[in-house]
C-alpha positions in Angstrom: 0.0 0.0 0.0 1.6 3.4 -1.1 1.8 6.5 1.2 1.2 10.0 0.3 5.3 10.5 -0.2 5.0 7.2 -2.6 6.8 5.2 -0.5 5.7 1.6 1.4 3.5 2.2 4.1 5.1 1.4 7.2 4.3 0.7 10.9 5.8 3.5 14.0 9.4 3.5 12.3 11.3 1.5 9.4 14.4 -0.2 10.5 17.2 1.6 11.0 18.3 3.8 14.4 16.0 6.7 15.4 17.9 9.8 15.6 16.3 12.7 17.7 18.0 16.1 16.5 17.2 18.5 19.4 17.7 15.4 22.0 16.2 17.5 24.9 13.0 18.6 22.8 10.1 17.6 24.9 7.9 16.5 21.8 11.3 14.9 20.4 11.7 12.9 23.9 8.3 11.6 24.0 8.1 10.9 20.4 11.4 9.2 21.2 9.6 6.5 23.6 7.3 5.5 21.5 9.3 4.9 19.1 12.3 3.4 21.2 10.9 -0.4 21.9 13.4 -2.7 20.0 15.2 0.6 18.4 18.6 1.9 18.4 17.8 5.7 19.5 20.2 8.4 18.8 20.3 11.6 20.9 21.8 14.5 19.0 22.7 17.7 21.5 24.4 20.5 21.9 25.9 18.8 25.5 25.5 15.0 24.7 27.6 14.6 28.1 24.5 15.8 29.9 21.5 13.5 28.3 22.1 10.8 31.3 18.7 11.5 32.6 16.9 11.5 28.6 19.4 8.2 28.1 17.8 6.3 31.2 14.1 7.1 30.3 14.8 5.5 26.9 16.1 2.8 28.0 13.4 1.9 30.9 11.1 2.5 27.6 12.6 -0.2 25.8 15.1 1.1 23.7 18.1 -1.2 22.8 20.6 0.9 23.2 20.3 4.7 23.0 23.7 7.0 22.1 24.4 10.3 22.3 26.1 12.5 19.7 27.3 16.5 19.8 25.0 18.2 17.6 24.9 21.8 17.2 21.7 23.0 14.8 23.4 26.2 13.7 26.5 25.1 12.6 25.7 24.2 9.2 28.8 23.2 8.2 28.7 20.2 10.7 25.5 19.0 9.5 27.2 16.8 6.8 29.8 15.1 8.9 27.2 14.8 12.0 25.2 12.5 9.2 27.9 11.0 8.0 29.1 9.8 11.5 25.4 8.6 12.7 25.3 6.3 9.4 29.0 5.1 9.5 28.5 3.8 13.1 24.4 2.9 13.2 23.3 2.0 9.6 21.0 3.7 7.9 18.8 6.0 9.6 15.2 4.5 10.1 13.5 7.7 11.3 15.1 11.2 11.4 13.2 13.3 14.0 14.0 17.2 13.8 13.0 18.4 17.5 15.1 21.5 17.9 13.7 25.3 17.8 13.9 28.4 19.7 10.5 30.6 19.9 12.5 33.5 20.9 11.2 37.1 22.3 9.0 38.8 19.4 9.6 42.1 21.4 13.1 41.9 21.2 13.3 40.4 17.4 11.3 44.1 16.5 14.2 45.8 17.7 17.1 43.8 17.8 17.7 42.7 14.0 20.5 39.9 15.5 17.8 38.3 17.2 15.6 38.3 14.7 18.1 36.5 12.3 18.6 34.5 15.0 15.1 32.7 15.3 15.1 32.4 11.6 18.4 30.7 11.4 17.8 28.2 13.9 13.7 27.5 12.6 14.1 27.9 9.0 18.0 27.6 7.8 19.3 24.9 10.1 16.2 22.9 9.4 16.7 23.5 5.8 20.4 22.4 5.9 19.8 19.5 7.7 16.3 17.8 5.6 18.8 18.8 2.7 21.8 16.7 4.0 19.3 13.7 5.4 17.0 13.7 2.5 20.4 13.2 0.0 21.6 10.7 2.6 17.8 8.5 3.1 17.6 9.1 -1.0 21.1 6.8 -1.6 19.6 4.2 1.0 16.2 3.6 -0.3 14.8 4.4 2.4 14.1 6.3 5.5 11.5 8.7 7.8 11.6 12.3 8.2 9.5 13.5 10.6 9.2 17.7 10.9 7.6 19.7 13.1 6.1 23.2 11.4 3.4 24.7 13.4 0.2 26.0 13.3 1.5 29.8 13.6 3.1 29.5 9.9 0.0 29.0 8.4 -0.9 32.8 8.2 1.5 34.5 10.4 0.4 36.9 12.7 1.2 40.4 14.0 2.3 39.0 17.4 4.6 36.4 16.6 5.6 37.5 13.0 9.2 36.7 13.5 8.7 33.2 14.5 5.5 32.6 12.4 7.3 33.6 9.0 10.0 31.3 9.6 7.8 28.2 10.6 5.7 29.4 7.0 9.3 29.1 5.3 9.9 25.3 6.9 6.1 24.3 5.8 6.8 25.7 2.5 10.2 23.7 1.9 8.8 20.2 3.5 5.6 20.5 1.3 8.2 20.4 -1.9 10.5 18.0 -0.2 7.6 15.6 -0.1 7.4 15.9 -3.2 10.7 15.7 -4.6 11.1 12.6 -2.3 7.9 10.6 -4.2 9.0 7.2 -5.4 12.2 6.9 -3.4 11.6 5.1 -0.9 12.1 8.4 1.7 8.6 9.5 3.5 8.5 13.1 5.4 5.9 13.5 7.9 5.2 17.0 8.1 3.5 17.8 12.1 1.6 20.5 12.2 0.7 21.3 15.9 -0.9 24.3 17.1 0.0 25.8 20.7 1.6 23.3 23.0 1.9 23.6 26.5 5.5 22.9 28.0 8.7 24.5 28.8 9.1 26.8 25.3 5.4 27.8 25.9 5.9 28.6 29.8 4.1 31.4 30.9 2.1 32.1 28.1 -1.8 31.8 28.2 -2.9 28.2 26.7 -4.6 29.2 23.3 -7.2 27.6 21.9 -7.0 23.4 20.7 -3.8 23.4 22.5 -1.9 20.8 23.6 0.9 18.8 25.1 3.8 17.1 23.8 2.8 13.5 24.8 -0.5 14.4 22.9 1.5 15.7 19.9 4.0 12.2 20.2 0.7 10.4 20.3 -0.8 11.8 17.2 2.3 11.8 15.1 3.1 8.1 15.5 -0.9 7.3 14.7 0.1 9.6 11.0 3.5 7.4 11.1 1.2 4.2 11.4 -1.0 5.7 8.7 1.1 6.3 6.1 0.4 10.1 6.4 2.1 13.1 4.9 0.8 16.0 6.9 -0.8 15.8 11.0 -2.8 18.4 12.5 -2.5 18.1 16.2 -5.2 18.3 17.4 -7.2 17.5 14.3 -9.9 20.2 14.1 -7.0 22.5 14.1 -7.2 22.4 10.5 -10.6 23.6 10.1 -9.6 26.8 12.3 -6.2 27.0 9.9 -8.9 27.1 7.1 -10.9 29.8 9.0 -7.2 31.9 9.7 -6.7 32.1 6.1 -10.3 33.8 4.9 -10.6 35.9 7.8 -10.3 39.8 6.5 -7.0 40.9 7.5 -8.5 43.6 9.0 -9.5 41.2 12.0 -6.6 39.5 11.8 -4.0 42.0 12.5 -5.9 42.5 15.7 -5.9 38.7 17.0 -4.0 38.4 20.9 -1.8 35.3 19.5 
């Protein structure tokens, strides 16, 4: 049975390691243990000496072993090697999860152009580096699972969260053309669309509407993994209100909270 990226249709994760990019993401930790029973799990970090505590919940979720590797999103030039090093030593990747992000202060990215740049380099460039590297590696093997996470807030970006929004809108974008360049070879990309979630990037905010949590975000995106799926809302009505963002006069919209 084909997929919506042409590929076989396969169950949680194909064989292979699981590598979690962003290995102290909370939706990339608990999409982790699901996916850990029986797997090879990867951890990639900016400290992978301080991942004992994600290394030990892995394991008691059934992982078979679970490694960590130095991984530093905004070096691009790394991105290559960091691959390379994952293959040479685990095999081919099975499922490539890309967990890392920084919300950043919209505030500050009005005023402070650095910052700015900043939030787009780590949410739109990094990410585009590395599908670009993994997608060329999973396209020699045959085979292989991205899984990205884009976000409700790039589906019409808003006056309060521009910054972030317009670089979430870029990632969609270049994942919905991925897919498609990836048809037929063997390499799927799940693209998660999620709206607000409640944990630690989110702290202190006011829940918005259809929120959620990571575990709830982990749950749905393995249930699209089982599927066969090419794109998740999370939670699913999400997408009617996505349909509802992009109608409404912009007049309104300008004025929306969040």
């Amino acid at each position: 049975m084909e997929d919506t990226n042409g590929g076989s249709r396969r169950s949680d994760a194909v064989a292979g390691p699981v590598v979690v990019f962003g290995g102290r993401s909370e939706i990339g930790m608990e999409l982790a243990q699901r996916l850990a029973p029986g797997s090879t799990v990867v951890l990639a970090a900016r400290r992978p000496d301080d991942l004992r505590a994600q290394i030990a919940v892995l394991e008691h979720a059934g992982a078979a072993a679970v490694y960590p590797v130095h991984f530093d999103a905004d070096d691009l030039g790394s991105h290559r090697d960091i691959v390379d090093r994952i293959v040479a030593e685990h095999g081919s990747i099975g499922t490539a999860v890309l967990a890392f992000g920084i919300l950043g202060d919209q505030a500050r990215a009005e005023k402070d152009p650095g910052h700015a740049a900043a939030i787009a380099h780590t949410d739109y460039v990094a990410q585009v580096s590395l599908l670009t590297v993994l997608a060329d590696t999973m396209r020699s093997a045959g085979t292989g699972t991205l899984v990205v996470f884009s976000s409700v807030a790039g589906v019409r970006v808003r006056r309060a969260n521009y910054v972030y929004g317009s670089a979430k809108a870029g990632l969609d974008g270049f994942c919905s053309g991925l897919a498609d360049a990836l048809h037929g070879s063997g390499v799927r990309l799940l693209l998660v669309r999620p709206g607000f979630v409640i944990g630690r990037m989110t702290d202190g905010m006011s829940p918005a509407p259809l929120s959620t949590t990571p575990g709830e975000v982990a749950d749905a995106t393995v249930r699209a993994l089982r599927k066969g799926s090419g794109v998740v809302w999370i939670p699913a009505p999400l997408a009617l209100l996505a349909f509802a963002f992009r109608i409404m006069p912009r007049a309104v919209w300008r004025r929306l909270p969040r």
